[in-house]
C-alpha positions as CSV (number, residue, x, y, z in Angstrom):
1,X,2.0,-13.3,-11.1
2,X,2.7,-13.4,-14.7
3,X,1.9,-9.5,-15.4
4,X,3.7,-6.7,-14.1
5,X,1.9,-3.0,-14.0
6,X,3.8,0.3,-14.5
7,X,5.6,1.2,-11.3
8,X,4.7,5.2,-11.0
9,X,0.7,4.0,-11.4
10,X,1.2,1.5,-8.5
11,X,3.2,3.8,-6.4
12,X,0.4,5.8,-6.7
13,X,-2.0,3.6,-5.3
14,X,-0.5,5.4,-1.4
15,X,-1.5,8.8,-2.0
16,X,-5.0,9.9,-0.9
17,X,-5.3,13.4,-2.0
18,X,-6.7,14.4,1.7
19,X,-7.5,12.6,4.4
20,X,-10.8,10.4,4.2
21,X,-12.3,10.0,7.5
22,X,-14.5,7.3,7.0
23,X,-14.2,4.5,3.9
24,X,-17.7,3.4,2.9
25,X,-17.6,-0.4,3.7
26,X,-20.5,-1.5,5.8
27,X,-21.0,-5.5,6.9
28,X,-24.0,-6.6,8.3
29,X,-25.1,-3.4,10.0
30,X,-21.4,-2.8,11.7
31,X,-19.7,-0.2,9.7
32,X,-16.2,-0.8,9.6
33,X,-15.3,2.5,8.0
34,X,-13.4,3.5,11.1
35,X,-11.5,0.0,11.5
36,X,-8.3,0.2,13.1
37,X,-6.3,2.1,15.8
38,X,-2.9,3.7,16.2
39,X,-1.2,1.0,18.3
40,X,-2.7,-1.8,16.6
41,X,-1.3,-0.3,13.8
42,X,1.9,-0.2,14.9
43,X,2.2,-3.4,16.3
44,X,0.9,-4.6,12.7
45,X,3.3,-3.2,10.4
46,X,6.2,-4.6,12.6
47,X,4.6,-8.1,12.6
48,X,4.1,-7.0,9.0
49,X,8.3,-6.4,8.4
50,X,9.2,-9.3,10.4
51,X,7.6,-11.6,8.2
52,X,9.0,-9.5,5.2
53,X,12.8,-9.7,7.3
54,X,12.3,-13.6,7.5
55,X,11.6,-14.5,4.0
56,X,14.5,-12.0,2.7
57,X,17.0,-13.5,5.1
58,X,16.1,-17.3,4.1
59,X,16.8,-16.5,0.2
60,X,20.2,-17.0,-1.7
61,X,22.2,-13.8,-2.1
62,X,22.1,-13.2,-5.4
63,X,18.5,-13.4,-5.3
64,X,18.5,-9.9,-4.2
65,X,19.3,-8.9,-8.1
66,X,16.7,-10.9,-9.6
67,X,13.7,-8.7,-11.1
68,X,10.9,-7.9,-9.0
69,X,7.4,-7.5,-10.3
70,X,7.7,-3.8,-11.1
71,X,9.2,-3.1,-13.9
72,X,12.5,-1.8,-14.6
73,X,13.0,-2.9,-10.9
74,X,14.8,-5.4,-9.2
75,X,14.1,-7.2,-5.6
76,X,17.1,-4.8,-4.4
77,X,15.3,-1.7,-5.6
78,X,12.0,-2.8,-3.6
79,X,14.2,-3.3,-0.5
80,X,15.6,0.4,-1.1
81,X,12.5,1.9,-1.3
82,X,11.4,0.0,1.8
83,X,14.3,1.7,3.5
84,X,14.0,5.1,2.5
85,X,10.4,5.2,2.6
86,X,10.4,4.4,6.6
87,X,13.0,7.1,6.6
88,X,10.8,9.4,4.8
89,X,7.4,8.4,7.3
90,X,9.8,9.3,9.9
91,X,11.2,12.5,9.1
92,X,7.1,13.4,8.6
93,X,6.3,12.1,12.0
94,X,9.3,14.4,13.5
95,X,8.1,17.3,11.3
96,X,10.1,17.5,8.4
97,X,9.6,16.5,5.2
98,X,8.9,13.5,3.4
99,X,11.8,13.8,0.9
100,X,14.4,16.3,-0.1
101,X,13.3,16.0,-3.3
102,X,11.6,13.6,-5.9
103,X,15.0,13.6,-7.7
104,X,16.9,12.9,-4.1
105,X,14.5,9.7,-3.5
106,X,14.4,8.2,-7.1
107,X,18.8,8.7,-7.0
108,X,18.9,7.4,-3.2
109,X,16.9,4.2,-4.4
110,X,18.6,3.8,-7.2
111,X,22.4,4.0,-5.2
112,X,20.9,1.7,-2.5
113,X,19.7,-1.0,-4.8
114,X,22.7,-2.9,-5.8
115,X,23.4,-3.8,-2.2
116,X,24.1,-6.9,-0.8
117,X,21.7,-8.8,0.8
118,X,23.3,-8.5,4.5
119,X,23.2,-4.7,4.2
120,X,19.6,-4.5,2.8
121,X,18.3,-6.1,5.4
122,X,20.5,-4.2,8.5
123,X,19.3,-1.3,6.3
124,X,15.7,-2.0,6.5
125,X,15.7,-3.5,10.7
126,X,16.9,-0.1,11.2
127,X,15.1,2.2,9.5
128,X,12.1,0.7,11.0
129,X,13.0,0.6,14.4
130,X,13.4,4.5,13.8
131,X,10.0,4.8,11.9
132,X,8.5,2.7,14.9
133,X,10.6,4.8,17.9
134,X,8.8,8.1,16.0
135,X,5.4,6.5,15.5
136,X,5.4,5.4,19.5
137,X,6.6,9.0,20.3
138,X,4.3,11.1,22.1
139,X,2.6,13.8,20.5
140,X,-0.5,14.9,18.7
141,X,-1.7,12.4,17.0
142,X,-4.9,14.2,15.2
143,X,-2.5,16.7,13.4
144,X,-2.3,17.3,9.8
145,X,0.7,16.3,8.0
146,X,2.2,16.2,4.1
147,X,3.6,13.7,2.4
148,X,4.9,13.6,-1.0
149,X,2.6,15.7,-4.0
150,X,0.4,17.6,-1.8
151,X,-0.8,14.6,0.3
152,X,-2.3,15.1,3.4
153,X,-3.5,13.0,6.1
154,X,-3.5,12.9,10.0
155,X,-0.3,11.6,12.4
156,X,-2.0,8.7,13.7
157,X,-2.6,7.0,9.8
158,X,1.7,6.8,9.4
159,X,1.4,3.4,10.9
160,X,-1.3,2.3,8.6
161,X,0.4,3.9,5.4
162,X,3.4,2.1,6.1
163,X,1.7,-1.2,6.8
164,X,0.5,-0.8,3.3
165,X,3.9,0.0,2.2
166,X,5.0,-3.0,3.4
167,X,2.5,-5.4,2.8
168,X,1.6,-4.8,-1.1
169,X,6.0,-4.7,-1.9
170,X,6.4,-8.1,0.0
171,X,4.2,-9.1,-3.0
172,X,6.2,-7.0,-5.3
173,X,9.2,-9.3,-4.1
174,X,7.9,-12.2,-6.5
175,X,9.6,-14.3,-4.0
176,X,5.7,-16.5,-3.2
177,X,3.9,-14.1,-1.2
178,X,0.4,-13.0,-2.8
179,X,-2.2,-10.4,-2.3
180,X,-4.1,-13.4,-0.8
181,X,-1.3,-14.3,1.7
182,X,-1.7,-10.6,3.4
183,X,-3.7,-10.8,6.7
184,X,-7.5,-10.8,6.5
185,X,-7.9,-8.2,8.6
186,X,-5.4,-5.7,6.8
187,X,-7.2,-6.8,3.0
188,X,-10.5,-5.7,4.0
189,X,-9.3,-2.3,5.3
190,X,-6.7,-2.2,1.9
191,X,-10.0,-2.1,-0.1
192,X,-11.4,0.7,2.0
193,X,-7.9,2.8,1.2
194,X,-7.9,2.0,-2.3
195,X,-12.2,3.1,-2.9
196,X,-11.0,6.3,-1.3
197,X,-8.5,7.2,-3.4
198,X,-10.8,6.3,-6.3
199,X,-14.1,7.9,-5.5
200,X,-15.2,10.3,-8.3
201,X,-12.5,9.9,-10.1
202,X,-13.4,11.4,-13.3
203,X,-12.2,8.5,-15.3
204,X,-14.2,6.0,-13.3
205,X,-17.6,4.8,-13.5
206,X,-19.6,4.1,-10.6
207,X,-18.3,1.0,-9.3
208,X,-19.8,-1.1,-6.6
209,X,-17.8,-3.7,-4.5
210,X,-18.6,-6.3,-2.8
211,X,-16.5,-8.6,-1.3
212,X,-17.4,-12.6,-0.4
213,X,-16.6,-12.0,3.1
214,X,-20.1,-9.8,2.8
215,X,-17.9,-6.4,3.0
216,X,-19.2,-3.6,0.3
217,X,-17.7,-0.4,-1.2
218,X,-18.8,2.2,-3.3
219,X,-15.9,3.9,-5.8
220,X,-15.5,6.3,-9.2
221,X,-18.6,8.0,-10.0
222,X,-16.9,10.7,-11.5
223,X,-17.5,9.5,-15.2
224,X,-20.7,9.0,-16.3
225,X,-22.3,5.0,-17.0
226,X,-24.6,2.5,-14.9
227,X,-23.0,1.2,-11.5
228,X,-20.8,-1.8,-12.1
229,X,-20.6,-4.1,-10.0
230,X,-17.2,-6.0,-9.1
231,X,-17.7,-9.4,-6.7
232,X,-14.9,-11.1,-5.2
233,X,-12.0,-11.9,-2.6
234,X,-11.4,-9.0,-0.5
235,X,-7.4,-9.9,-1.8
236,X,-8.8,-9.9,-5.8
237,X,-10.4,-6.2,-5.4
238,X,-7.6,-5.0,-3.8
239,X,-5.5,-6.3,-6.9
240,X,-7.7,-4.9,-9.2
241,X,-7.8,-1.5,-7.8
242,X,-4.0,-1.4,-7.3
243,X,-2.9,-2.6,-10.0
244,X,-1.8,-6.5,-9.4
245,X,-2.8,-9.6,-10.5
246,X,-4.8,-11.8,-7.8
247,X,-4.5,-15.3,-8.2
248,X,-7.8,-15.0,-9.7
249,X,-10.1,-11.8,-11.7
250,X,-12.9,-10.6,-10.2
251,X,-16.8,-11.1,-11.5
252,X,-18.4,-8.4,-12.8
253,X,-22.1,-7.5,-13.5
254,X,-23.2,-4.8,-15.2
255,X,-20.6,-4.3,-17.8
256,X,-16.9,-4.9,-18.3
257,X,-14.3,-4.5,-15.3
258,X,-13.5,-1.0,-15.5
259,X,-9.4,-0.1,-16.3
260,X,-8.3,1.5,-13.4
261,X,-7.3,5.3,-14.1
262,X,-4.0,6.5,-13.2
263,X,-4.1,9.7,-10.8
């Protein structure tokens, strides 16, 4: 990637402002709107940080310093934010809060990021095994729960949340894995999240998408214009609509690729 994108916008790309039930991609006649279940889930975000664990413990140790593609960030501060954010998924599972405060997570990532690489990574094993130990915990998993600015969504969507955490800053590493590396079966679904979080947004025309793998999604509609449509990789839409650059843009018909609003 030769472009990074402002860090708050992409950091952004995580909050739905409710929960969304059912995303709107359809293939063939099998909606897939309602992919995905709670122990899959779970077992997928720790296949998910293994593979993340495995590439950070095979670099040089002063890689860990070396910028990141967010800006004003390095590797270190990715790997801090990985940290605390499993912290933060767990402390919502158990009932508290996400975070003390915005200022108490920015000032926790920022202390944490100028570790070395040894301690990042017994950092990050163990605040996932605690996000996974609450995750696995009984309880009910159709309850509401907040995260950070007024988000809501049900218990049993943590584990997918945090697979998305995972998956989209292993890219944000810059260390060689792309949004085309991430699993198929997690892309397709990323899509879904990200349509959510856009649809009628009022800064966002009509946008169709569709997917080679034959997968389709509707998004925007809030601002007024003809539907666009956007073709491609299910790994270039999800770059386009959070903010990353695939390895390749996507085709668009009816007009030029829509910018991507900020919340």
């Amino acid at each position: 990637m030769e472009e990074a994108f402002g860090f708050e916008r992409i950091a952004r790309t995580f909050d739905l402002r409710t929960v969304v039930a059912s995303f709107t991609r359809t293939s063939g006649r099998t909606n897939l709107g309602r992919m995905g279940d709670h122990p899959s889930d779970i077992e997928s975000v720790d296949r998910a940080t293994d593979r993340l664990l495995h590439e950070v413990a095979g670099w040089d140790p002063s890689a860990v310093a070396v910028p990141s593609l967010l800006p004003g960030w390095s590797r270190g501060h990715v790997l801090a934010h990985l940290s605390r954010n499993a912290d933060a998924l767990e402390n919502v599972l158990r009932g508290g809060p996400m975070y003390a405060s915005s200022e108490t997570r920015d000032r926790d990532i920022a202390r944490d990021a100028v570790r070395p690489q040894q301690v990042q990574l017994a950092d990050l094993r163990a605040s996932h095994l605690r996000f996974l130990a609450a995750a696995r915990a009984p309880g009910d998993l159709s309850r509401t729960v907040e995260l950070r600015n007024g988000v809501t969504d049900r218990a049993s969507r943590l584990p997918f949340r945090r697979w998305v955490e995972v998956e989209l800053h292993h890219v944000d590493l810059g260390a060689g894995y792309t949004l085309e590396d991430m699993p198929a079966e997690f892309t397709g679904r990323l899509v879904g999240h990200l349509a959510a979080r856009y649809d009628r947004h009022p800064a966002l025309v009509p946008v169709r998408l569709a997917a080679d793998d034959g997968g389709t999604w509707t998004t925007g509609g809030g601002a007024e214009g003809p539907v666009t449509l956007v073709r491609g990789p299910a790994a270039v839409l999800a770059g386009w609509l959070s903010g990353r650059r695939a390895a390749s843009a996507p085709a668009v018909e009816g007009g030029p690729l829509p910018p991507v609003p900020p919340l």
